[in-house]
N, C-alpha and C positions, 0 to 999 in steps of 0.2 A: 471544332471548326466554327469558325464566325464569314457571317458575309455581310459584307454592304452593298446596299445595293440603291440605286438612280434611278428617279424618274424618267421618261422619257427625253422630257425638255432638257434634263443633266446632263445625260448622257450625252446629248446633242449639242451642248456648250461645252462638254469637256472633248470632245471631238473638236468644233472649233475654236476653241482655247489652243489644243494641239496641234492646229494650222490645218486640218482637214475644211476642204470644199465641197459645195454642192452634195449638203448632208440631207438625209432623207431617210425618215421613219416610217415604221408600220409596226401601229398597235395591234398583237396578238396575242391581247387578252383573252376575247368573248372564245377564240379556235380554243387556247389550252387550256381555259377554264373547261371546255367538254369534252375535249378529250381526258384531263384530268379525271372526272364525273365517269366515263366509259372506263377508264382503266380500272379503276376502284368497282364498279361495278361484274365487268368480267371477272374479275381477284376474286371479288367474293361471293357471286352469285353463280352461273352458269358454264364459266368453266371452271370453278374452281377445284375441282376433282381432280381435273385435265391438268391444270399445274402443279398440281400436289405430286400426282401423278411422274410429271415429268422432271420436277428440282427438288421437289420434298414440301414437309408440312412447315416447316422453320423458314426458308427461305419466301415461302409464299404467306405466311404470318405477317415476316419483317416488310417484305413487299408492299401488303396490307395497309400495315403501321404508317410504311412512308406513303402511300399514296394519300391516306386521311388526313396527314398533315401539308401534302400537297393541294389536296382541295379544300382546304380551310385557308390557305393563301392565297389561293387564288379567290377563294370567294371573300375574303378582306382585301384583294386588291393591293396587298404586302407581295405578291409576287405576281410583275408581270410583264411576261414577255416581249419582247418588240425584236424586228428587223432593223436594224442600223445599218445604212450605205454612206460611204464617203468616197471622197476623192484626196489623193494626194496632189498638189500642185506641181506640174511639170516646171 
């Protein structure tokens, strides 16, 4: 699987390219970058027993795996979140 993905300002011209109005962004980088950071942390520190425990040692492994490549995106700022609102014109 491949993704492309948009800056902020893109996304927000490809909206009003699309005829959307009264467009409005919110940058939530700095939230998922730590949550990101917290998820990876719980995985492999202090509850990891607890998850192992409850899906297995494979499932919380691959968990692991994606969250580290999670937080390596977010910390290159290659993935980052935003809220996008528009409006459709009446």
């Amino acid at each position: 699987m491949t993704m492309t993905f948009q800056t902020i300002d893109e996304a927000c011209a490809t909206l009003q390219n699309a005829g959307f109005t009264n467009i409005e962004a919110v940058d939530r980088h700095d939230w998922f970058r730590e949550l990101a950071h917290w998820e990876l942390e719980q995985l492999s520190g202090p509850r990891h027993r607890e998850f192992v425990d409850q899906v297995g040692e494979e499932d919380v492994a691959r968990a692991i795996d994606a969250n580290r490549k999670l937080v390596a995106v977010t910390e290159t700022g290659e993935l980052r979140p935003s809220h996008l609102r528009a409006q459709w014109p009446e």
